[in-house]
PLY file of the C-alpha trace (Angstrom):
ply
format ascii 1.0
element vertex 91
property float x
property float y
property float z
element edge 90
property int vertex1
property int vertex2
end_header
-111.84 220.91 75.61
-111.40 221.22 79.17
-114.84 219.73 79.98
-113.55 216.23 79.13
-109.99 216.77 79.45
-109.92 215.04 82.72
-111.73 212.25 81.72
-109.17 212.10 78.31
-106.18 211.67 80.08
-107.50 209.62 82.99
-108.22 207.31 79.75
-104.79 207.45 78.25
-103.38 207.09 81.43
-105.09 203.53 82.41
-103.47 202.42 78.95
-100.16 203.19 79.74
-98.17 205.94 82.30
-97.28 209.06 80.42
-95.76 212.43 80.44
-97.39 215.80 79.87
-95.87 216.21 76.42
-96.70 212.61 75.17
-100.58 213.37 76.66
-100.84 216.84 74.91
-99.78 214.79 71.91
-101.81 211.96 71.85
-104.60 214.28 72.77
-104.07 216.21 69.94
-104.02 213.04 67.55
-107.08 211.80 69.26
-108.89 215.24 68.84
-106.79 217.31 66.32
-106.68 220.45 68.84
-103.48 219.69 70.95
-103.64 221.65 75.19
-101.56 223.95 75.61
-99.24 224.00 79.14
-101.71 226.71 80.21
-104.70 223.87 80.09
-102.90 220.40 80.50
-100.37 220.99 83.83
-103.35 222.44 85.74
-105.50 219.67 84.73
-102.58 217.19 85.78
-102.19 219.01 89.06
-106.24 219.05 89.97
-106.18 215.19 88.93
-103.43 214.32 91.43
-104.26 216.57 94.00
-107.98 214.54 93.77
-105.94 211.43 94.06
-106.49 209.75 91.03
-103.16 210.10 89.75
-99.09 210.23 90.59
-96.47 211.18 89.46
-92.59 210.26 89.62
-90.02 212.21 88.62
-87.59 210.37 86.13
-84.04 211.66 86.49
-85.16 215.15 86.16
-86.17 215.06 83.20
-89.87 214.65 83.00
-92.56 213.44 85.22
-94.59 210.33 84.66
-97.90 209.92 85.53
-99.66 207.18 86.23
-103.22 206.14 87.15
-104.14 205.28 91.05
-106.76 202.89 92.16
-108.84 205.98 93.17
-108.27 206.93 89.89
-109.60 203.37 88.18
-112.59 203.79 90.05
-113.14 207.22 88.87
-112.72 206.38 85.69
-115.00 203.43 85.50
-117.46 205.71 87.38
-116.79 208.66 84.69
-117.48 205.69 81.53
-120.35 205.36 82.86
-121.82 208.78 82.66
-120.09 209.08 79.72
-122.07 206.39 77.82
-125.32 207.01 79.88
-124.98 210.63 78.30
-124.00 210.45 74.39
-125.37 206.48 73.82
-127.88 206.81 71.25
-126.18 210.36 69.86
-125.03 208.27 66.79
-127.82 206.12 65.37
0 1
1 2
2 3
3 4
4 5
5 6
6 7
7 8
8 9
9 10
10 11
11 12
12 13
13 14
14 15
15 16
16 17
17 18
18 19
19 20
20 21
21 22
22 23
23 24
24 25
25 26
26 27
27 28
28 29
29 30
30 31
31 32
32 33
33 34
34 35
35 36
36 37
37 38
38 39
39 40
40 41
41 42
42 43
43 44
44 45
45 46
46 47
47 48
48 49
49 50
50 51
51 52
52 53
53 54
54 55
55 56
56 57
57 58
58 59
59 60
60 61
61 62
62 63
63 64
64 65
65 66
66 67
67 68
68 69
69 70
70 71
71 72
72 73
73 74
74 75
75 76
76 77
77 78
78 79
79 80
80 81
81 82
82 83
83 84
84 85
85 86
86 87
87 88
88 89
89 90
């Protein structure tokens, strides 16, 4: 999972901003494994400490995360690859 796990929640995240429980659970409905903490908060620290994401605490309650423009142009970059690599796996 972790191999595209940055690329999944950049995804989620240029839909809508998000916090780490409502990611590990639409990842899970999107993929039927859900992250654990262990896998998700480290991916959600590497991702903003690359710049392509923020994150603003809400009350203290939660963080939300949203998508930067360095992240938007990662992500295009990263559909790309993405459909350079598996196009064609399906026929």
């Amino acid at each position: 999972m972790r191999g595209m796990l940055g690329f999944l929640i950049l995804f989620l995240l240029s839909k809508e901003s998000m916090h780490g429980q409502a990611l590990s659970d639409e990842i899970a409905r999107r993929r039927g494994e859900k992250p654990s903490p262990g896998t998700i908060y480290p991916a959600l620290k590497n991702l903003r400490e690359a710049g392509f994401i923020s994150e603003e605490n809400k009350e203290g309650k939660f963080i939300l995360y949203r998508l930067t423009p360095r992240g938007e142009a990662a992500l295009r970059i990263a559909k790309r690859r993405f459909t350079r690599t598996f196009l064609g796996v399906y026929p």
